[in-house]
VEXROKE-750829 format. One record per residue: chain; x, y, z of N, C-alpha, C in turn. Coordinates in Angstrom, 3 decimals, always signed. Example, Ala and Ser with C-alpha at 12.3 -4.5 7.8 and 13.67 -1.06 7.14 Angstrom:
% VEXROKE-750829
{'A', {+13.190, -5.690, +7.800}, {+12.300, -4.500, +7.800}, {+13.200, -3.300, +7.800}}
{'A', {+12.850, -2.250, +7.080}, {+13.670, -1.060, +7.140}, {+12.900, +0.030, +7.870}}
This chain:
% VEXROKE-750829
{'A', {-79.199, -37.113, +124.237}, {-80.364, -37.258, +123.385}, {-81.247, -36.011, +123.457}}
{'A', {-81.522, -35.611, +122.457}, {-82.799, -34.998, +122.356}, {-84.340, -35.058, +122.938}}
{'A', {-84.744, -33.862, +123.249}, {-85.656, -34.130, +123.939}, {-86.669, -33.273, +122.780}}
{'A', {-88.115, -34.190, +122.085}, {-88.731, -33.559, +121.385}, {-90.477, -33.721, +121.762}}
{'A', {-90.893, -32.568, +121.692}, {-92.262, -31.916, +122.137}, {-92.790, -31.946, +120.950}}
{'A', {-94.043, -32.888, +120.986}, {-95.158, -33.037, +119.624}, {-96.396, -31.696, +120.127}}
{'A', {-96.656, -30.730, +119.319}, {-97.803, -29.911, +119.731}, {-98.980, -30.312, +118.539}}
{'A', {-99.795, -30.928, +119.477}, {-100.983, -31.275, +118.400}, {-102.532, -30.226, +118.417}}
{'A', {-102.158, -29.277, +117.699}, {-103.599, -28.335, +117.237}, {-104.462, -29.219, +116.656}}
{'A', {-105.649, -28.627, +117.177}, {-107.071, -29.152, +117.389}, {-107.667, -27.939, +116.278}}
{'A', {-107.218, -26.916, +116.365}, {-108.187, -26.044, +115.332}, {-107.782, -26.315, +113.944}}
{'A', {-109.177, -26.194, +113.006}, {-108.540, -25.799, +111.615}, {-107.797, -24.422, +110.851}}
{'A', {-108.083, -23.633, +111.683}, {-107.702, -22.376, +111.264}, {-106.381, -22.363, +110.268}}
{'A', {-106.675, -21.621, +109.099}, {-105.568, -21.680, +108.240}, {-104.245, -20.975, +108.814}}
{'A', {-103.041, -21.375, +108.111}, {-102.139, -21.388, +108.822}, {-101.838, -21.424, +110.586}}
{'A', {-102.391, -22.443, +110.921}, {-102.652, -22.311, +112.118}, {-100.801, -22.963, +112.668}}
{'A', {-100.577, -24.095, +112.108}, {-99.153, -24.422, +112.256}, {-98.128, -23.314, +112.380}}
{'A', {-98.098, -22.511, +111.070}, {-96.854, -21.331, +111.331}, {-97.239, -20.144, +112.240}}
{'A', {-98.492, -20.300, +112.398}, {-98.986, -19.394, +113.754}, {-98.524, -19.169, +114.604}}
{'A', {-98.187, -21.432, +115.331}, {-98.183, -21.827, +116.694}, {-96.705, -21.693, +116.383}}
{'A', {-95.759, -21.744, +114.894}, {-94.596, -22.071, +115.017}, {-93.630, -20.917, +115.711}}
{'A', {-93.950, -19.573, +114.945}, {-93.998, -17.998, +115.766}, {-94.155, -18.295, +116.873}}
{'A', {-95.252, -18.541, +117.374}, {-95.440, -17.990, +118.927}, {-94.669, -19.039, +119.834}}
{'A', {-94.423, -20.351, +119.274}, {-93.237, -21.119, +120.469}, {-92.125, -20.765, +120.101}}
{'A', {-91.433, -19.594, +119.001}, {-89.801, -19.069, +118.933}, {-89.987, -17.818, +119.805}}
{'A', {-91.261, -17.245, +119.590}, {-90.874, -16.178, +120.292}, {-90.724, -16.737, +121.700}}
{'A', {-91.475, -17.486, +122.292}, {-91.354, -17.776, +123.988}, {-89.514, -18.313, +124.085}}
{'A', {-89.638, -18.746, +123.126}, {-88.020, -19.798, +123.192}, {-87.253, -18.647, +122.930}}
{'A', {-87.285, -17.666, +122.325}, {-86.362, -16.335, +122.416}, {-86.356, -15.384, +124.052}}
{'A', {-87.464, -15.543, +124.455}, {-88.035, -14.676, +125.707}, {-86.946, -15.670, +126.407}}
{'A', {-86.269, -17.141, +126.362}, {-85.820, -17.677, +127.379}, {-84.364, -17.657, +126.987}}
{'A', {-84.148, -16.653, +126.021}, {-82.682, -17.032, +125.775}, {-82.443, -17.963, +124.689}}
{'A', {-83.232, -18.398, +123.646}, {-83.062, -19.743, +122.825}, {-82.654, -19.311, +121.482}}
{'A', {-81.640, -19.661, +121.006}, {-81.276, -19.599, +119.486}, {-82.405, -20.823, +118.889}}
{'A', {-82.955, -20.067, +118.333}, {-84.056, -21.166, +117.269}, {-83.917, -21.175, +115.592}}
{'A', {-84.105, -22.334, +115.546}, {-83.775, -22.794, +113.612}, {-85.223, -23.327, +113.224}}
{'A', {-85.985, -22.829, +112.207}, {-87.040, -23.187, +111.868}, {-86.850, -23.347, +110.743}}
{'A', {-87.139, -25.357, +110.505}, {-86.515, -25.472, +109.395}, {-88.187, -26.170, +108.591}}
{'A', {-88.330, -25.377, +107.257}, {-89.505, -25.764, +106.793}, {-89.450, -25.822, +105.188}}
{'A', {-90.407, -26.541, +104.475}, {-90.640, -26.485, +102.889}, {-90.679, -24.603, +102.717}}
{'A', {-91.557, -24.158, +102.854}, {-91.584, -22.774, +102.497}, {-91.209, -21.799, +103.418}}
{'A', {-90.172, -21.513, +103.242}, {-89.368, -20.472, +104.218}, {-89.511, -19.097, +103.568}}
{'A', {-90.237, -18.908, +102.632}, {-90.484, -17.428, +102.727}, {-91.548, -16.781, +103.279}}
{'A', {-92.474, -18.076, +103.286}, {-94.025, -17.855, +103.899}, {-93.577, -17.726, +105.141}}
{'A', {-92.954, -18.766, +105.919}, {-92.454, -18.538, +107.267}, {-91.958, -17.056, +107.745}}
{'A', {-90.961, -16.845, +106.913}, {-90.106, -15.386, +107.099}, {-91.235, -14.328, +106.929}}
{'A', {-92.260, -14.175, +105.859}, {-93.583, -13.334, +106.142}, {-94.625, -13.693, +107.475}}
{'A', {-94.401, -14.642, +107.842}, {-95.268, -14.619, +109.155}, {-94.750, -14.762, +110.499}}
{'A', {-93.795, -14.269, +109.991}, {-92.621, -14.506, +111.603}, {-92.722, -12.392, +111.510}}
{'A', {-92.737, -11.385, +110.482}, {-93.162, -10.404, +110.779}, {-94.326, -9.864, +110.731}}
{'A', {-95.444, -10.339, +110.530}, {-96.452, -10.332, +110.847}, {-97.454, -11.032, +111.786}}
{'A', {-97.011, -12.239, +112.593}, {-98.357, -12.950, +113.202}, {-98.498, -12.051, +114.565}}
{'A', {-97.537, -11.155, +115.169}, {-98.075, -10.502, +116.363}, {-97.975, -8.837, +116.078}}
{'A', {-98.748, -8.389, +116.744}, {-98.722, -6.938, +116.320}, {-97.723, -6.365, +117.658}}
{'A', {-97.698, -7.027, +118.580}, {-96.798, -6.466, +119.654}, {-95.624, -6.612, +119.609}}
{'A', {-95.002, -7.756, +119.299}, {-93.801, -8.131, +119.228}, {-92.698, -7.973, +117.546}}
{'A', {-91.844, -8.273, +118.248}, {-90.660, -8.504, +116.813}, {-89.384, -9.666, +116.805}}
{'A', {-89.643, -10.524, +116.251}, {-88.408, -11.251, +116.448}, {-86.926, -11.377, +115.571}}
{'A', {-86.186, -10.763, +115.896}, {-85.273, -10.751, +114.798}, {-84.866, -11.760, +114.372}}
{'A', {-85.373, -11.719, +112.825}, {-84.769, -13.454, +112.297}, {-84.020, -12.767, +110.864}}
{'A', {-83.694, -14.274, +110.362}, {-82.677, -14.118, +109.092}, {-83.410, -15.377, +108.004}}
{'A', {-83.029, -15.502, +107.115}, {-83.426, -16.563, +106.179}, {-81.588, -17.638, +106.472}}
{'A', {-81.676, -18.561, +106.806}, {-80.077, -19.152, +106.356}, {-80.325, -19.313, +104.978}}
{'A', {-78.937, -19.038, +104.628}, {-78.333, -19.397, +103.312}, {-77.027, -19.792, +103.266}}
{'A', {-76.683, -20.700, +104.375}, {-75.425, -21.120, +105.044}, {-74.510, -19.839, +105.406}}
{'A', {-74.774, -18.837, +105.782}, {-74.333, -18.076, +106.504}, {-74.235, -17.960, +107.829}}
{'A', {-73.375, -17.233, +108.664}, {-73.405, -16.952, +109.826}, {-74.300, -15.612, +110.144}}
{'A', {-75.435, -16.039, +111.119}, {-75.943, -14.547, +111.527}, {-75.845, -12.994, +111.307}}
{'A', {-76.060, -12.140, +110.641}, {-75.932, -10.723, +110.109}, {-75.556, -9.729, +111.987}}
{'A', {-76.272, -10.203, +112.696}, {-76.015, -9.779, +113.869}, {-76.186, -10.993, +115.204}}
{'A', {-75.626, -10.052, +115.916}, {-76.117, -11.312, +116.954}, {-77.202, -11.613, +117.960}}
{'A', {-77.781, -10.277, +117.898}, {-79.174, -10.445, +117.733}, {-80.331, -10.696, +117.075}}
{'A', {-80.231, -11.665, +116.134}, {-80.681, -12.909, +114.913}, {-80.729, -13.929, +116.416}}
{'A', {-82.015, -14.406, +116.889}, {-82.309, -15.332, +117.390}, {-82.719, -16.560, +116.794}}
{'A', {-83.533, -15.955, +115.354}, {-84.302, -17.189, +114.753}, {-83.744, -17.344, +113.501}}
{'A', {-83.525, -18.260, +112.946}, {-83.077, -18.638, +111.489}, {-84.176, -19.408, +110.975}}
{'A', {-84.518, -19.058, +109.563}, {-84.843, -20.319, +108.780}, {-84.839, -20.967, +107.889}}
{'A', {-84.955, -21.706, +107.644}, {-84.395, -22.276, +106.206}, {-84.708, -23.754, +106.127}}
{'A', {-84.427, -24.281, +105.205}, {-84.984, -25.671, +104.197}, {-84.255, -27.019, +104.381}}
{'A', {-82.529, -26.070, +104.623}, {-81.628, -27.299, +105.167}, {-81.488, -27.847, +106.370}}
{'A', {-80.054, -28.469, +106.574}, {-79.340, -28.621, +108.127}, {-79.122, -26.862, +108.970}}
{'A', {-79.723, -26.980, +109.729}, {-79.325, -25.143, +109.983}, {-78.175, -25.216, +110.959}}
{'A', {-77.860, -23.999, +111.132}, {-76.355, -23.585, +111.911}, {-76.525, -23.759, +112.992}}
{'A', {-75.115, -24.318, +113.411}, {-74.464, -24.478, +114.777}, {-74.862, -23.695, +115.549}}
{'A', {-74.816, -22.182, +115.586}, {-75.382, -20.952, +116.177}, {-76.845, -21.069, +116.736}}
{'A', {-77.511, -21.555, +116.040}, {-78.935, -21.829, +116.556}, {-78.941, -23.308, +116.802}}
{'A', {-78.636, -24.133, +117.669}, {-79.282, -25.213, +117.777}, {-80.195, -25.158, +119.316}}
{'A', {-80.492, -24.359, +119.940}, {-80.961, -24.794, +121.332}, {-82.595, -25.292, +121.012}}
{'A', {-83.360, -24.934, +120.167}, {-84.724, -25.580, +119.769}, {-84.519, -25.355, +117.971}}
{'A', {-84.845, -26.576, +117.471}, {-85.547, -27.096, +116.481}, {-86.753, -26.810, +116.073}}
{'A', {-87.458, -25.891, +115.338}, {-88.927, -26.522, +115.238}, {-89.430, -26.931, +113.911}}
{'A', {-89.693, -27.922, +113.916}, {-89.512, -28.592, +112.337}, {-90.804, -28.917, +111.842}}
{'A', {-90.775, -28.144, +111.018}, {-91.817, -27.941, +109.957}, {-92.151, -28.904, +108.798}}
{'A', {-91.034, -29.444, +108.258}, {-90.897, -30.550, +107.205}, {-91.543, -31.773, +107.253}}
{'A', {-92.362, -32.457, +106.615}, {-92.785, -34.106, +106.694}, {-91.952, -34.885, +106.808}}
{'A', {-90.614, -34.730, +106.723}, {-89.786, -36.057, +107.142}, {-88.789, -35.249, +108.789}}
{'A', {-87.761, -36.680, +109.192}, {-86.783, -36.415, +109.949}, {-86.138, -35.429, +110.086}}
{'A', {-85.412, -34.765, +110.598}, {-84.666, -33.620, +110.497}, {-83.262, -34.607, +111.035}}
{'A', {-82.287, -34.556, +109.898}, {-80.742, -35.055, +109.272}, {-80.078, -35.256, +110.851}}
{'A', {-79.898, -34.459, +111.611}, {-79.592, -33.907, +112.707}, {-80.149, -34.092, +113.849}}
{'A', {-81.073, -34.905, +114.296}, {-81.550, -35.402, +115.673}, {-81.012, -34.688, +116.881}}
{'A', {-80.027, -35.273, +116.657}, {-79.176, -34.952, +118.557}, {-77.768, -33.978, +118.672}}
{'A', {-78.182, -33.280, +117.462}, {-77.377, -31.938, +117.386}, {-78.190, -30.584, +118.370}}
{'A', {-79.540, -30.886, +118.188}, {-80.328, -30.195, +118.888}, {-80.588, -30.553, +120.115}}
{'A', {-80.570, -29.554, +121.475}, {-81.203, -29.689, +122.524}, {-82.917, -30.073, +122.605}}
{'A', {-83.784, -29.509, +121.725}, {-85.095, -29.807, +121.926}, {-85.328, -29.235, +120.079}}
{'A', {-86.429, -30.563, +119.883}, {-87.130, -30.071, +119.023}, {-88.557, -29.927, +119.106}}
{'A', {-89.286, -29.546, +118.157}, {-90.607, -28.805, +118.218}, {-91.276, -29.346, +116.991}}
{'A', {-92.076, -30.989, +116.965}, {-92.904, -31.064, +116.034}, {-94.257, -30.303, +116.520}}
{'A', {-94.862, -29.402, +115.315}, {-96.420, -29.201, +115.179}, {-96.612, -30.110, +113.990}}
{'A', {-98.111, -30.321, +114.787}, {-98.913, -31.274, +113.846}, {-100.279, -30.862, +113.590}}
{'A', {-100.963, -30.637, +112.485}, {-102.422, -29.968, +112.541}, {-103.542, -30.946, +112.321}}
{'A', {-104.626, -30.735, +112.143}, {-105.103, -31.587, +112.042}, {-105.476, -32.023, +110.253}}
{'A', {-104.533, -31.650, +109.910}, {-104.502, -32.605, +108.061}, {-104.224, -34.041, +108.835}}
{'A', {-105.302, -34.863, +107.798}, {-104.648, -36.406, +108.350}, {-103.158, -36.972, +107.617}}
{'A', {-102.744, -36.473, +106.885}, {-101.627, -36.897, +106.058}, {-100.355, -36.435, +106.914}}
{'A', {-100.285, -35.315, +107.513}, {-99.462, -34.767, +108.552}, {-99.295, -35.244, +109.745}}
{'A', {-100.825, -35.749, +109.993}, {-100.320, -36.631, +111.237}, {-100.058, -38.297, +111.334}}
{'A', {-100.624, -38.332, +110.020}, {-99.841, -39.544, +109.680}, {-98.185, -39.482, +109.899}}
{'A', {-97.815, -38.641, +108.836}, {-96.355, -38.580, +108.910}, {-95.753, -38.315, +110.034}}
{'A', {-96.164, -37.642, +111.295}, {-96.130, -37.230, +112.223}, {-96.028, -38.251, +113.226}}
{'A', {-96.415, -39.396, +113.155}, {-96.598, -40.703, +113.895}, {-95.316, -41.807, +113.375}}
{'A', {-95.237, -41.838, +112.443}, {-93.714, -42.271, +111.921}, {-92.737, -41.827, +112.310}}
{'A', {-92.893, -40.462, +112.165}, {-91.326, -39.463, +113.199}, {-91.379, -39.754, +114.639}}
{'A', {-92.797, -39.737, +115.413}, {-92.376, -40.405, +116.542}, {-92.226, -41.522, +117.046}}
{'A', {-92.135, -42.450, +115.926}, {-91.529, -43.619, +116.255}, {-90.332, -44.040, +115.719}}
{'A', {-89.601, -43.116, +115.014}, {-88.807, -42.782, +115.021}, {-87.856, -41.887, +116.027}}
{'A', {-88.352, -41.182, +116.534}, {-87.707, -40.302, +117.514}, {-87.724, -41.477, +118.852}}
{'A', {-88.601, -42.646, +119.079}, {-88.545, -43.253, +120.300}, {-87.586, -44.079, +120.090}}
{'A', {-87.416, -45.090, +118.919}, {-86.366, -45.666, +118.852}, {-84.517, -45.324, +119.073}}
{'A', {-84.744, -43.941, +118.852}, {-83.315, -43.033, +118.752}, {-82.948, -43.091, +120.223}}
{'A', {-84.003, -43.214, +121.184}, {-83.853, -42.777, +122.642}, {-83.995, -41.466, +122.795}}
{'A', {-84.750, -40.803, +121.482}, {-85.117, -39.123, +122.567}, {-86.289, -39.150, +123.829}}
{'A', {-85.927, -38.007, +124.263}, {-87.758, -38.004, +125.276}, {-88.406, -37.223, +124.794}}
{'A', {-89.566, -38.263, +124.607}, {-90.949, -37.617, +124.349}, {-91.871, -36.375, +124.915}}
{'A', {-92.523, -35.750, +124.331}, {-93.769, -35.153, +125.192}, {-95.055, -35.082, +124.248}}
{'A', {-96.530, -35.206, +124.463}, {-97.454, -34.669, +123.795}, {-98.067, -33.461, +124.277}}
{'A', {-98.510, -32.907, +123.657}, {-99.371, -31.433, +124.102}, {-100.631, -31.477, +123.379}}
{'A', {-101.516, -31.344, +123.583}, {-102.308, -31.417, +122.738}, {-103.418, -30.149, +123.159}}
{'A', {-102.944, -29.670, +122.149}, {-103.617, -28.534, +122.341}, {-105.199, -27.866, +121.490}}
């Protein structure tokens, strides 16, 4: 089973979600982690995955059911089921389930503080408890 980590931001700050979503691939890259960030707008993502840090760089790709351009492509993202190649963290961006539960080692809901998000956000984890994943909250 999957083990999935709810991160609940407290600030409003705009784009504060794909902010936090960057900065937990990059740590999950720092540990060795193939990451799939699977979201509604993956180009916005792919623009703020090279821009949210001025120090760093993470090499990512857009999937388009392809296999990695190199193999130093840690992060993928995209809209669908993402590749085998990246499953060690999830971080799922989307208002519903992600197809794939327990294909992934860990996933990564953020939740902001829109109430409609965390609405939906409360359904997935009761969904995710029934499946038998383990939980965590963060609330940050």
């Amino acid at each position: 089973m999957s083990r999935v980590d709810f991160y609940v931001l407290s600030a409003e700050a705009p784009d504060a979600r794909l902010r936090y979503a960057c900065r937990l691939a990059e740590r999950a890259v720092e540990q060795g982690c193939h990451v799939y960030i699977q979201t509604p707008d993956v180009q916005r993502v792919d623009d703020m995955l090279w821009t949210f840090s001025d120090g760093s760089f993470l090499p990512h790709e857009i999937y388009r059911g392809q296999a990695a351009a190199h193999e130093r492509v840690m992060v993928m993202v995209g809209s669908d089921i993402g590749p085998a190649s990246h499953r060690s963290l999830l971080i799922n961006l989307m208002d519903a389930m992600p197809a794939d539960v327990n294909a992934y080692e860990r996933i990564a809901e953020i939740v902001d503080v829109d109430p409609e998000r965390k609405r939906s956000a409360r359904e997935r984890y009761k969904v995710y408890r029934e499946q038998g994943c383990t939980l965590e909250s963060h609330n940050l």
